[in-house]
C-alpha positions, 0 to 999 in steps of 0.5 A: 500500500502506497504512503499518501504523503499530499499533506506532508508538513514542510514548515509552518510559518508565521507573520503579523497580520497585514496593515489592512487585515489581510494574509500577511506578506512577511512570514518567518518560521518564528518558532522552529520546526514542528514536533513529528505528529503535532500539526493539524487543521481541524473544525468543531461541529456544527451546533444547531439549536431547535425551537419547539412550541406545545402546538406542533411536534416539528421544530418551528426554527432552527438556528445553527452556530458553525463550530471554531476552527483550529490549527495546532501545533508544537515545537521543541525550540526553547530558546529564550528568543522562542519563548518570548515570541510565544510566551511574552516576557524578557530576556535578562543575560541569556535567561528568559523570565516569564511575563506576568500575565499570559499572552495571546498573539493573533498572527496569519500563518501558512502551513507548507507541504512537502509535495507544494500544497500550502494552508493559509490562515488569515487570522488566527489567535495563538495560545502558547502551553509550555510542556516540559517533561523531565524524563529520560525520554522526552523534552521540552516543547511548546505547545500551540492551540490557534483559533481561527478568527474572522479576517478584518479586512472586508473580502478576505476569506478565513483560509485558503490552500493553494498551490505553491507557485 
């Protein structure tokens, strides 16, 4: 059986979001390559609420909220200049301290595949997990958790997967 290998993950890179809240122009791998198994798109269910009155046994109305979209991710680059990119906080002689409150980073950010397909989001609010394990077997990662967020700019869709020119 062949290996379908058409989402193989390249990189993941990063960028503030546009001046006029589109996609961004200027994207980096902010924080390093991504831990095997860690990256995926996914989307929550869609959740419909019924309204029902004595008079009729069908619903009178049906209203249908569309579920969160989310992109995750992890990566095993701590460095105190990683760190701060996702954490926040300040880098005092090569040591990184954590800030005093945590940060969400709202970014664009474009996920790329080996074989030339990309995944682009627009918008999207990144919560960053630190996940230090100290055993003989692991290391330290940080985990992401993205939320897709609604474009600002007027006509710009929330993703989009392309080819790579």
């Amino acid at each position: 059986m062949a290996t379908n290998h058409f989402f193989q993950l390249s990189k993941i890179l990063i960028g503030n979001i546009a001046a006029d809240g589109g996609m961004s122009t200027t994207l980096t791998e902010r924080f390093g390559e991504t831990v095997i198994g860690s990256a995926n798109f996914t989307g929550d269910d869609t959740t419909e609420t019924l309204f029902n009155v004595e008079e009729h046994d069908d619903a009178v109305e049906s209203i249908a909220v569309a579920g969160n979209l989310r992109f995750v991710f992890s990566t095993h680059n701590t460095s105190p200049t990683a760190l701060v990119a996702a954490f926040g906080g300040t880098v005092v002689s090569g040591v990184w301290h954590a800030p005093a409150a945590e940060q969400d980073i709202e970014v664009s950010v474009r996920a790329e595949m080996k074989t030339g397909i990309y995944l682009e989001i627009t918008r999207i609010k990144l919560k960053a997990r630190p996940a230090f394990s100290f055993t003989k077997d692991a290391i330290g990662q940080v985990d992401f958790v993205g939320t897709v967020l609604a474009p600002t700019k007027a006509g710009e869709s929330k993703y989009r997967v392309g080819i790579i020119a």
